[in-house]
N, C-alpha and C positions, 0 to 999 in steps of 0.2 A: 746660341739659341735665339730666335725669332719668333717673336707671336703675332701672327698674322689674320687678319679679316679681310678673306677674301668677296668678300661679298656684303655691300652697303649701297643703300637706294639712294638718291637725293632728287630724282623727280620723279612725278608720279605719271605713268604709262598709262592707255586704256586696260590695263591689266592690273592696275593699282586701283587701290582708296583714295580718293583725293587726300593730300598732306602736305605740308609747310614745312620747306628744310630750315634746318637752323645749322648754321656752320658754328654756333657755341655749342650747341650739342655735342654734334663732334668733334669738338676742339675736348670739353669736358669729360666724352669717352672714352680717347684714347690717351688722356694725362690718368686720367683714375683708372681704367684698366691697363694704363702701361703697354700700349701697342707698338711694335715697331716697324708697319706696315700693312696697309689697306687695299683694297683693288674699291674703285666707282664700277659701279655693274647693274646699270638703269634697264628696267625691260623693254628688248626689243629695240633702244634709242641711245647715241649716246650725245652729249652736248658738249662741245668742246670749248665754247666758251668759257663753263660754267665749272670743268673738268679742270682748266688751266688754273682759272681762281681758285677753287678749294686746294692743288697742289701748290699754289703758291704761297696760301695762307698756314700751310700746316707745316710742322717740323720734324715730318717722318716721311716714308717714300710713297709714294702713289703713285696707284696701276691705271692705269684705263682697261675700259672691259664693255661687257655688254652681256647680260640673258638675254640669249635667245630661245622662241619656243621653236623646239626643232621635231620637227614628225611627234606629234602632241606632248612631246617632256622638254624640260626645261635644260639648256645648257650655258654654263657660261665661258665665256669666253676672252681671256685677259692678255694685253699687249704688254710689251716694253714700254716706256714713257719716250718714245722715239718717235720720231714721224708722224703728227698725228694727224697730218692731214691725210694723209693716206687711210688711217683708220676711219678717222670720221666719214670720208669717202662710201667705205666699206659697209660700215656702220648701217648709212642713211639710204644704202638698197634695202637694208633688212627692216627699214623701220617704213619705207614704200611698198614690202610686199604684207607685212602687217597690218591689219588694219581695224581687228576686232580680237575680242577675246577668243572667239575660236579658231584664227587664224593661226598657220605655224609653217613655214618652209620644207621642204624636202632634204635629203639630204643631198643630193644632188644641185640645189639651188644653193645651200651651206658652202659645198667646197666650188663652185663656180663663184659664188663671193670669194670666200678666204682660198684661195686655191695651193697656199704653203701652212697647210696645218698645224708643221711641226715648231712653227714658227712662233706661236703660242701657247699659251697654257690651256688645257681643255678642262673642265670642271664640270661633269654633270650630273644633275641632281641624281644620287644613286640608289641612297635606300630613305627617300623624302619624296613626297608628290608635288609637284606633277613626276615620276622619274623618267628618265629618255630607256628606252624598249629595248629590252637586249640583241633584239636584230638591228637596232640602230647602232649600237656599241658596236658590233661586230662589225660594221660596215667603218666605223672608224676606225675599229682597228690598233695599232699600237701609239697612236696617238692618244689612247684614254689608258690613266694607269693611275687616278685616284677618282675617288669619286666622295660628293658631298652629303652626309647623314644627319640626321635629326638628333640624335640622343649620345650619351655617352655609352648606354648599351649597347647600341648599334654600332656605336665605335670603335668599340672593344672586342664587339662579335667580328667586323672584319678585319681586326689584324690576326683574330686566331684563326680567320682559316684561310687554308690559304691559296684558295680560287676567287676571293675577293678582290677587290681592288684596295689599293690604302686611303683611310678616310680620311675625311677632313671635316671640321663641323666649322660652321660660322656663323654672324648673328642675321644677315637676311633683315637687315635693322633700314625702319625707315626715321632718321632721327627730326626731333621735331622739338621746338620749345617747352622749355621746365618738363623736361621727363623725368617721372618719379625714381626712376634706376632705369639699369645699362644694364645688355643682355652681357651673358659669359660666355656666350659660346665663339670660341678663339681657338686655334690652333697652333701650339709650341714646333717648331720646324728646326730639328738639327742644321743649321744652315750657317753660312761661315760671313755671307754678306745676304745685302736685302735685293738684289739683284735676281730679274727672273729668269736666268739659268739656272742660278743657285737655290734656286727654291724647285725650279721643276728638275733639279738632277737629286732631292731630298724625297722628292713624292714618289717617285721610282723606287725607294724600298721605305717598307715599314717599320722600319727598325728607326728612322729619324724623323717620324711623327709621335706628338705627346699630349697629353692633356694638362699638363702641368711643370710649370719650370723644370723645379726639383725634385720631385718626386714622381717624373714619368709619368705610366698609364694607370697607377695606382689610386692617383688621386686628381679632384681635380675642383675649379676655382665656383664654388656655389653662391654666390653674390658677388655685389659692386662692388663692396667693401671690405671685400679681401679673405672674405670666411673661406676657406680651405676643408673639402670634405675627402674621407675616401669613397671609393667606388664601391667599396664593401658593406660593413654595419658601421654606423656612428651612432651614438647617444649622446642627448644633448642635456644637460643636465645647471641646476642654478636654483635658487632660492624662490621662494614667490615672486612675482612680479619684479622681475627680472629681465623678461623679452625672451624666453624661451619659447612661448608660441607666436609671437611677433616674429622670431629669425626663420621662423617654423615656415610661416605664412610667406616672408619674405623669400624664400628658397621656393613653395608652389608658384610664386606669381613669377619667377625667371625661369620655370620649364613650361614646359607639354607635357602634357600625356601624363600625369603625375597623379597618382591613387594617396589620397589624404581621409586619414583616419580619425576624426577628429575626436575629442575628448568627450565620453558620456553619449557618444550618436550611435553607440551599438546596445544600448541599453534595449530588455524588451521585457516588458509584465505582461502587454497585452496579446493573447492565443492569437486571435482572431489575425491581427494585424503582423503577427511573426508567420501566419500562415500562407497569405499574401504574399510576404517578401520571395517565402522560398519556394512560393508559385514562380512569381515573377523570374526568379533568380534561377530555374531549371526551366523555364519556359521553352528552351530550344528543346527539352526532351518531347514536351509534348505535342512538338511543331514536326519534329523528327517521326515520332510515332503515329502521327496524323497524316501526315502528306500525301501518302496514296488513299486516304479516304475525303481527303479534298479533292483530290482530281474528279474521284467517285460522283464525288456533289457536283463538282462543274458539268460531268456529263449527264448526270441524273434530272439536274436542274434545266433542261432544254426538251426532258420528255413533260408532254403533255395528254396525261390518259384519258382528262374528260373532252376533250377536241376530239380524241382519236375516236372514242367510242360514239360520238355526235358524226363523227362522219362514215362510223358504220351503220348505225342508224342510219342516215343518210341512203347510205349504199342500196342497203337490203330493200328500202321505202322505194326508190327509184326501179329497184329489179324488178318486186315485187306487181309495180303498176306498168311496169314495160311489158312482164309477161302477159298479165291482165291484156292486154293491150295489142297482143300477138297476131291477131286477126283483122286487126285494121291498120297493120305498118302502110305507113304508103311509100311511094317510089326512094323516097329521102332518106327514112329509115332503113329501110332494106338494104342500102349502101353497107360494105364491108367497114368500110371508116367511122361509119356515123359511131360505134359504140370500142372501137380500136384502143387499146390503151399503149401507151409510151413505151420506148424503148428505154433503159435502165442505162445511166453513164456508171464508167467505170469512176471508181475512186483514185486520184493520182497522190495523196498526201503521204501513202508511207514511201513510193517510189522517190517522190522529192524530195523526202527526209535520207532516203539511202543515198541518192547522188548527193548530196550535200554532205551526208557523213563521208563518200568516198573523196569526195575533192578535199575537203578537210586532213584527210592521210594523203595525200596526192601533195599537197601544198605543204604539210608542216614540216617545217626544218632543225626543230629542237631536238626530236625524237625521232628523227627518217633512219638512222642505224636497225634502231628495235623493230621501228614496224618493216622493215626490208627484211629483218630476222627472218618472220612469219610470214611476210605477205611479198613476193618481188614486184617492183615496180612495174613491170611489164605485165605480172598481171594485175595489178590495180589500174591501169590502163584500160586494158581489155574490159574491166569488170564497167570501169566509169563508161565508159564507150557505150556497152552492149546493156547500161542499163538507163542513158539519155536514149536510144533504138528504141528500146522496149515503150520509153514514155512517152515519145514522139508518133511511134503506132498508136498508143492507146490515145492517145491525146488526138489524134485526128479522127479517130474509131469514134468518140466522145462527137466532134466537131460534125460528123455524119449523122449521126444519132439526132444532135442536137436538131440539125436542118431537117432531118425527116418528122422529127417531133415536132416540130413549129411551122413545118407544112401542113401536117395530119391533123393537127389543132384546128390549121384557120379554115383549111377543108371542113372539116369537124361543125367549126362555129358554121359555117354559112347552110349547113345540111340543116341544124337543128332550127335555124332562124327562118329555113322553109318549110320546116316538119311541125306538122300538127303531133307527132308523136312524141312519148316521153324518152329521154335519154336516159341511162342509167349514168350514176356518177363517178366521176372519177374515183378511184383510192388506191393509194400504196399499201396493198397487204404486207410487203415485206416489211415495210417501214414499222408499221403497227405491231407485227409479232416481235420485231428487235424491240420494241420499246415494250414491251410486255415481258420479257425474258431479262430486258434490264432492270425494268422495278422488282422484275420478280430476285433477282441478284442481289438487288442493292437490299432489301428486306432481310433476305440472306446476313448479308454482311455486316449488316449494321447490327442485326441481333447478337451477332457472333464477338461483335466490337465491345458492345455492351456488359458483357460477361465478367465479371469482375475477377480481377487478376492481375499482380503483378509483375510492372509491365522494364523497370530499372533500378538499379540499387545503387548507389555510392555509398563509400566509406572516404568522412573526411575527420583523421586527426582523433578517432578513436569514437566517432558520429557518423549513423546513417540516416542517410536518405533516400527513400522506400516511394518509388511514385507506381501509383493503384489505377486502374479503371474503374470503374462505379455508374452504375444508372443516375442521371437527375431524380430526387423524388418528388418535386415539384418549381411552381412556377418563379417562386423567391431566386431558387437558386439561379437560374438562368436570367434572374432581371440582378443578378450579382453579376454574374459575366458579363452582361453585355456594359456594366460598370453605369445605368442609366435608369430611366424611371420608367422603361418602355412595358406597356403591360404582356405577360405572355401567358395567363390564365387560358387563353381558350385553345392559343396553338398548342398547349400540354397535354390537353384533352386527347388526342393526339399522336404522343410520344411513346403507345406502346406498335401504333401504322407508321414504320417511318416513312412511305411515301407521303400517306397524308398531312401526318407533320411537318415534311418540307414544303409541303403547297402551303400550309399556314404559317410557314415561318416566311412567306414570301409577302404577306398583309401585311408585317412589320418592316418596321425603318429601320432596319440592320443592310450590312453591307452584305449581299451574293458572297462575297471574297472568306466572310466570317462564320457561314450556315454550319460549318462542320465542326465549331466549337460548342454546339448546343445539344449531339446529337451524343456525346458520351461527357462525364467529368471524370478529371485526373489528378486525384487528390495525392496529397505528397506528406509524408509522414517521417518526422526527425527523432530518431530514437538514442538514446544514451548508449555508452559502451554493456550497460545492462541488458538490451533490448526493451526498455520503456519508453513510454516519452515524454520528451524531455521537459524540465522543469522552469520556471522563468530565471531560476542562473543558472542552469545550462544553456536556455535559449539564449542568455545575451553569450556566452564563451563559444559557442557555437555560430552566433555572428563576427566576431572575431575572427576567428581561425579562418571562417568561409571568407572572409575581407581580406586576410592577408595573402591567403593560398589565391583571390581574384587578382592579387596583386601582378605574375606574372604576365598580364597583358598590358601592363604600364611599363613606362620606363624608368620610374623611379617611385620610391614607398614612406610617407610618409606618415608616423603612428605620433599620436598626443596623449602622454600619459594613460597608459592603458591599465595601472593599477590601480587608477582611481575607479574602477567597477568591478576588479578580478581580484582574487587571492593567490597569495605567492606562493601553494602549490600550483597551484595552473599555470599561471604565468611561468614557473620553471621549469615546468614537465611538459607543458604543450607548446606554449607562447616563443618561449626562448628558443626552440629547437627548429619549430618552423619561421625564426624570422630571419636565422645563420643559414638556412638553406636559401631561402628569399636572396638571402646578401650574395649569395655566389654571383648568382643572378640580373641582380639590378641593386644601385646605390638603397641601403635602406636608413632613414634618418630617425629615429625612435627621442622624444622627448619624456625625459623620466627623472622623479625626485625619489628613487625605489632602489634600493641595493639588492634586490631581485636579476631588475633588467639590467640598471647599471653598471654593476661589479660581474653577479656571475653568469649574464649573456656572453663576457669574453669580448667587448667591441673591436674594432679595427683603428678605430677614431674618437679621440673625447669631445666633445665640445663645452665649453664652461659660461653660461650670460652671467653678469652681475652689474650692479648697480654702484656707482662710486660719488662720493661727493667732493667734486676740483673747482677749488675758490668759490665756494656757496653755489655753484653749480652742481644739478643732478645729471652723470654722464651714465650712459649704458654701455659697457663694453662685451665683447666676444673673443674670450682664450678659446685654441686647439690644440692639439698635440696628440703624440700616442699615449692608452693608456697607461703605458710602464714610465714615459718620462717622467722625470723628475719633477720637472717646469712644463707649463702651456705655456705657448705665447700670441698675442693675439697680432694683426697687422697691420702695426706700427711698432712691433718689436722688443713690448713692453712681456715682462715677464711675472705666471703666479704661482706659486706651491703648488703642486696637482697632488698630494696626500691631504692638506689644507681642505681643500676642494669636495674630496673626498669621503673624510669627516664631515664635514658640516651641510655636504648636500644629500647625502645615502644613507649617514645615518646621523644620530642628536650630539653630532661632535666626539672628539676623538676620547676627554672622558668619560663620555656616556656610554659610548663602544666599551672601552675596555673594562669599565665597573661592570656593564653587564655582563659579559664573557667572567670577569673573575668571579664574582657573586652568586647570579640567579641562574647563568647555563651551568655553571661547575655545582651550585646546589641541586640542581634537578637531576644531572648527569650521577652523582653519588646517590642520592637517592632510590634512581631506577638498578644501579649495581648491590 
């Protein structure tokens, strides 16, 4: 077995942070994580001078390599420790075609560099960003058959299925002087030598990729200093002041994407501000539920009813002293032109939107089986064809118009600059009735938006949440939304004309993009399994459950004594049952002094901190194990009682357990018979 990091920076690229390699660093990394081989894989560059040093100075095998941004995802790309001039060669075109951070090669350019593929190992970022595009993969071909991920979730999600590629995580590590810890993300490789046949004849099946030595994809290395977690539930458990939210914190600062629960921050007495959250926290309902009445507002917001009617005004004032006036046209006026109005262009926006959705099915390669289903390619053709004809017509129709209108104009201007007579003026009636028919819609709409009525329900964990429509009833409310000190007293005045209310919500310094949040509120309402609502300790258990249940968009879950605010019916009817489903899911590391969580959660994994005193020294150590073993041991091989442990961290020691059980449950229990 081989644990390998494929992937370590030591100079910084125009795609890097500027940084300062330290070869102790890495000399420090790979003694305390026990590595038995590395790849260098600089972006875009590699340094062969610099390549040869760190391989001569280290006592384990090193790869040469190189990320490449290839068609905008990241790939890397690692050698044999052979030839390297020929690499560096290779190398130092792709760091010539490079030249900025948006820059990236073709693929095409790829294999005209490397033009024997197979001759390497290929590594591309798979499910991590930047990742290389699945038509890029396909263009490589069988030359890609692992791919490099972020998480252990993700690690685990692609060995189970099995259109994935097989993963690999690595640290992606830029190492640098006195770093406070070393990442863990390594990959164990069934591998017989460290030679890179032997490594790319292992990535070929998933069956000889691991997360951890001994214990496979079950478990896997969560610190520098050897703490051993499973991928399931672990409980971490130890005395006071101890280091159990130190190892805690320790384990969030070596991932990503990590949901931490920390101790007493779900606490909630105050209405107001618990109201807020799970505003906040359902917000996409009422982004969801709004969005075509934003567009509403974008189009609403471009009609102007007092211009229009100033320029019928206008109109009529002009007709009115032209007819007056009918008897003394002179030569000028009496021209057919002089009062002529415009020809009308046609609109080409939704014909452009349709050739572009048709080239879109014309091009896409993901899915061309489905849409050939229903639509043949022959006539998707035809269709694309005959509907650029169509636009190309209208589009010159437009072009004609256009030149006849701007001849008729200038004809126009020079009739009236010799005409003592009055012109009538110009106006778009059409234009005027569409905007007349649209405010008159949008009044419509918006009254009908306003109605108050329930608009979504959840049920979460034996809790609902109930989101309402509701009128504003005044101007407080809407200087809450807008989360600011802007006054909106006079635009409320207002609020039962919504056209007029939008013209005065435009006086204010709000954003256009934001106007449709003012014109209904959507209040959210969390009621108990009673149907009431809920209490200030419902509200904090109900932060909770929503915490843990948000948990599935992280890759890993970590809870801080959560019985320091619950009671251990809760915690064992609700808490414990959704945090074993969480664990299927993603690692969950639960810190707890509670024989609630501790004992009858059922963990997958113990963890035990305590505190020791070695030759007038205060040490901190970290036991693991399962919790049926007999013994934890921590990683130096030192072994402790896990019944010990047991006793005196879950409950007041093992006399105290058992005198109560004999005494005060066995007195209560006769009693009640």
């Amino acid at each position: 077995m081989k644990k390998v990091d494929l992937h370590i920076h030591t100079i910084p690229s125009i795609s890097d942070r500027e940084f300062f390699f330290s070869l102790n660093s890495l000399k420090d990394y790979l003694e305390k994580l026990e590595l038995d081989c590395i790849a260098i894989t600089n972006h875009n560059l590699f340094e062969k001078s610099q390549f040869q040093y760190i391989s001569d100075q280290l006592p384990i095998k090193v790869f040469p390599g190189i990320e490449i941004d290839l068609e905008a995802g990241h790939i890397l790309l690692i050698s044999e420790n052979e030839d390297l001039d020929d690499f560096d060669l290779k190398c130092k075109k792709i760091t010539e075609l490079i030249k900025s951070k948006s820059d990236y090669i073709t693929y095409e350019q790829f294999v005209d560099i490397f033009p024997l593929l197979s001759k390497y190992l290929l590594i591309p970022h798979y499910d991590k960003k930047p990742n290389i595009k699945p038509e890029t993969l396909l263009k490589l071909g069988d030359n890609i058959f692992c791919g490099e991920v972020t998480s252990i979730r993700k690690f685990k999600a692609c060995l189970t299925e099995n259109d994935k590629l097989t993963p690999v995580i690595f640290s992606d590590c830029r190492f640098v002087e006195n770093m406070p810890s070393f990442p863990t993300h390594q990959t164990f490789i069934d591998a017989a030598d460290d030679s890179l046949t032997a490594i790319k004849g292992c990535l070929f099946d998933k069956n000889k990729v691991y997360l951890s030595k001994e214990e496979g994809n079950e478990f896997f290395q969560a610190t520098d200093d050897g703490i051993i977690l499973s991928t399931g539930l672990n409980v971490i458990i130890g005395e006071r002041s101890t280091g159990k939210t130190y190892t805690l914190e320790k384990i969030l600062n070596g991932f990503e994407n990590v949901k931490y629960i920390e101790q007493f921050s779900l606490l909630q007495n105050d209405e107001e501000k618990f109201k807020e959250l799970v505003t906040t926290r359902h917000s996409l309902v009422s982004e969801n539920y709004l969005k075509e009445f934003k567009d509403v507002i974008y189009s609403i917001n471009d009609v102007d009813v007092k211009t229009n009617n100033q320029n019928v005004e206008k109109y009529l004032d002009s007709l009115k002293k032209f007819a007056s006036e009918s008897d003394k046209l002179d030569s000028f006026s009496k021209c057919k032109l002089y009062n002529e109005t415009k020809f009308d262009l046609d609109k080409l926006d939704t014909l452009d939107a349709l050739i572009k959705a048709t080239k879109i099915l014309l091009d896409n390669t993901e899915y061309k089986n489905i849409i050939h289903k229903h639509i043949p390619d022959s006539n998707l053709k035809k269709l694309f064809l005959e509907l650029i004809e169509t636009y190309q017509e209208k589009h010159i129709k437009n072009l004609e118009k256009g030149f006849i209108n701007d001849l008729s104009e200038r004809i126009k201007d020079d009739l009236k600059i010799r005409s003592s007579s009055t012109s009538i003026e110009d106006i778009d009636f059409h234009k005027i009735q569409i905007d007349k028919i649209k405010v008159d819609k949008f009044e419509e709409i918006t009254k009908k938006l306003q109605i108050e009525k329930n608009i979504d329900s959840k049920e979460i964990r034996g809790f609902k949440v109930i989101a309402k429509t509701k009128k504003y009833t005044g101007a407080i409310q809407l200087q809450k939304k807008s989360k600011s000190k802007l006054i909106f007293s006079e635009a409320f005045n207002n609020y039962n004309a919504p056209y007029k209310y939008l013209v005065s919500l435009r006086s204010i310094a709000i954003e256009e993009t934001d106007y449709y949040k003012y014109f209904v509120d959507i209040e959210y309402k969390t009621l108990n399994k009673h149907g009431f609502p809920v209490s200030g300790g419902e509200r904090s258990e109900f932060n909770l459950l929503h915490e843990i249940s948000d948990a599935l968009k992280h890759d890993i879950l970590l809870i801080d004594e959560p019985e320091s605010s619950f009671d251990n019916i809760f915690l064992k009817n609700e808490v414990n049952e959704l945090i074993k489903e969480m664990s299927k899911e993603i690692p969950v590391i639960v810190v707890t002094h509670n024989s609630t969580i501790g004992a009858s959660i059922k963990p997958d994994y113990l963890v035990y901190t305590t505190k020791m005193i070695e030759k007038d020294e205060l040490i901190y150590k970290v036991f693991f194990g399962h919790p049926m073993s007999k013994t934890l041991k921590n990683s130096d091989g030192e072994e402790i009682q896990n019944i010990d442990i047991l006793f005196n961290c879950l409950e007041a020691g093992e006399e105290a357990y058992y005198e109560r059980q004999r005494k005060a449950y066995e007195i209560l229990k006769n009693r009640k018979s």
